[in-house]
C-alpha positions in Angstrom: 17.3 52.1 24.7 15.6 55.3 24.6 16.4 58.0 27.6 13.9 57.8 30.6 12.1 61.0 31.9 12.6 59.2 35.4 13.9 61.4 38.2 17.7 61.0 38.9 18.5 58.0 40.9 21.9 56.1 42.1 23.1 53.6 39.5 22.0 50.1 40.7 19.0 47.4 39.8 15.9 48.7 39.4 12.5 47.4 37.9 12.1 48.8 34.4 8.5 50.5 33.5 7.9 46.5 32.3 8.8 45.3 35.5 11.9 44.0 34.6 15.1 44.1 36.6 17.0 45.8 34.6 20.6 48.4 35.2 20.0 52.0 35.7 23.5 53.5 35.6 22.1 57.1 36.6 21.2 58.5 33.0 19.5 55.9 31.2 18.7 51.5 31.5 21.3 49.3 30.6 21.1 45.1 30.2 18.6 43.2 32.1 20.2 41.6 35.2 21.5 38.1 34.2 19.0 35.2 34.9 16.2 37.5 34.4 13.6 36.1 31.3 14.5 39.0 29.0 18.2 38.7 29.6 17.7 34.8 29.0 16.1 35.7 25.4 18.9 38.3 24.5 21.6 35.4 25.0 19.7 33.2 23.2 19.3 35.5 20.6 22.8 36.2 20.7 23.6 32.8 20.3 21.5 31.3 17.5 20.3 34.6 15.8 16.6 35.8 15.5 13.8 34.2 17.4 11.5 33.8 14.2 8.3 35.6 15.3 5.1 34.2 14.9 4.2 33.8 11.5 7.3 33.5 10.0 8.2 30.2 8.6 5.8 28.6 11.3 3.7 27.7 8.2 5.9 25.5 6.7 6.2 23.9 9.6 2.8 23.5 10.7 2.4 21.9 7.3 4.9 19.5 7.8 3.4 18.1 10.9 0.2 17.7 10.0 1.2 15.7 6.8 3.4 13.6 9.4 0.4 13.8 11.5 -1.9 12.4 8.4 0.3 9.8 7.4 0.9 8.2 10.9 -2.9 8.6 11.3 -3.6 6.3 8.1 -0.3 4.1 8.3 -1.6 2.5 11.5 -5.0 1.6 11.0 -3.7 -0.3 7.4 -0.8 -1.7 9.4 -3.1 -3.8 11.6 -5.8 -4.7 9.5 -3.1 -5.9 7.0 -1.6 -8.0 9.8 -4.1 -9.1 12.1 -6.8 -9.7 9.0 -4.7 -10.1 5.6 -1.8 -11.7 6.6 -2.0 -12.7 10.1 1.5 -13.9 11.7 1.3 -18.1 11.5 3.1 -20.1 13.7 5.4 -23.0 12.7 1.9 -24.9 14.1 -0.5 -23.0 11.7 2.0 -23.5 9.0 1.8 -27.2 9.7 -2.1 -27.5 9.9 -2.3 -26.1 6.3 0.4 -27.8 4.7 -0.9 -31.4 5.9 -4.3 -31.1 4.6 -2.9 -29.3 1.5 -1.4 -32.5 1.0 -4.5 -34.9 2.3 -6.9 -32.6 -0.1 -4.2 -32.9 -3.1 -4.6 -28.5 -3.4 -8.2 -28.5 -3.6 -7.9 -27.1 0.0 -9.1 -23.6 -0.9 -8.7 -20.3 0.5 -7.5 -22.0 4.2 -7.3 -19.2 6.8 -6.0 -20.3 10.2 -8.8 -18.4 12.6 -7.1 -19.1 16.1 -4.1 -21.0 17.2 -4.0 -22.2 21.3 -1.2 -23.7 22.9 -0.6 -25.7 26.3 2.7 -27.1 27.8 3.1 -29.8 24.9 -0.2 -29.3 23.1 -1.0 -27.2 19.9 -3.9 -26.8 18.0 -5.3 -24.8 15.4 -8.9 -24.3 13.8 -9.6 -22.2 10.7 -11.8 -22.3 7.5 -11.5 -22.6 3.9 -14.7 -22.9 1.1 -16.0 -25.9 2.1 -16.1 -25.7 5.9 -13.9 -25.7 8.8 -11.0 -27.7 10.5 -9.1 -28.0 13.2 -6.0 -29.8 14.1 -4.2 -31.5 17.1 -0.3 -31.0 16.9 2.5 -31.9 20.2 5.9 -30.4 20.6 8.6 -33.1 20.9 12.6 -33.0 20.7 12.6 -33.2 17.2 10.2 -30.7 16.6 5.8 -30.1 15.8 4.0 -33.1 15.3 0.9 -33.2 14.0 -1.7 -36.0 16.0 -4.9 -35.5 14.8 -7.2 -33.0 12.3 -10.7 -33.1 11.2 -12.2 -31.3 8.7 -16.4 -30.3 8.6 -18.7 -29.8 5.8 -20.6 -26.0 6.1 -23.0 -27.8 7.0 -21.3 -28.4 10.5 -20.9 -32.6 9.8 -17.2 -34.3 9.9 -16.2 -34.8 6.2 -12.8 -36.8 6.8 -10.2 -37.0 10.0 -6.9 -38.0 9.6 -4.7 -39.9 12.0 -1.1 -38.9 13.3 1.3 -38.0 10.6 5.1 -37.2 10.8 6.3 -34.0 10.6 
């Protein structure tokens, strides 16, 4: 620390010229008083080494983030369209909707989508579309598991092309 001009005083605690409590031992300052903010950043700097200064590898840093930042950013908005529009989650209900008029079409079901699945205390259903219309189907849960009641499938033109009565599951 360099030598104050400062006229002689008792050693004690004194404010520095930066307003910092800081030991005067009669001659010249000495540490900071423990607790103070300065004396906090000495013992931290005694600990871990250097506080880097601004500037100096803050770059790199910076960098990093905002390619973690950009990443996140375009990771979520494909995450949900991929779910919710791609491959939205089916439920053993929607799963059995498609695969009994799979088999009532023989395959030439094409391009089925489920578009909204609603459930009640016993009651499923499920509606959806595929390249001739829509459909919708009528499903109960019992002990032994989903059982379909009921499904209907319409034309694009709106008109009932062909129903189909309760099969097992």
């Amino acid at each position: 620390m360099p030598k104050s001009n400062a006229p002689r005083r008792k050693a004690g605690w004194y404010p520095n010229a930066e307003g910092h409590t800081q030991w005067w031992n009669g001659r010249e300052w000495g540490p900071f008083a423990p607790g103070s903010e300065r004396e906090a950043v000495r013992s931290a700097q005694a600990a871990s080494g250097p506080v880097p200064q601004s500037g100096e590898g803050g770059r790199e840093r910076d960098n990093f983030l905002v390619a973690i930042g950009a990443i996140v950013a375009i990771a979520i908005p494909v995450a949900f369209v991929w779910f919710v529009f791609i491959d939205p989650p089916k439920s053993e209900h929607a799963a059995l909707c498609l695969d009994t008029l799979q088999a009532e079409f023989e395959g030439n079901f094409e391009n089925a989508t489920i578009t909204e699945e609603s459930a009640g205390a016993v009651a499923r259903d499920a509606s959806g579309t595929f390249d001739g219309g829509t459909f919708k189907c009528g499903m109960e849960e019992t002990r032994s598991g989903v059982q379909m009641n009921q499904w209907i499938v319409f034309g694009s033109d709106g008109l009932p092309l062909q129903a189909g009565p309760k099969t097992a599951s």
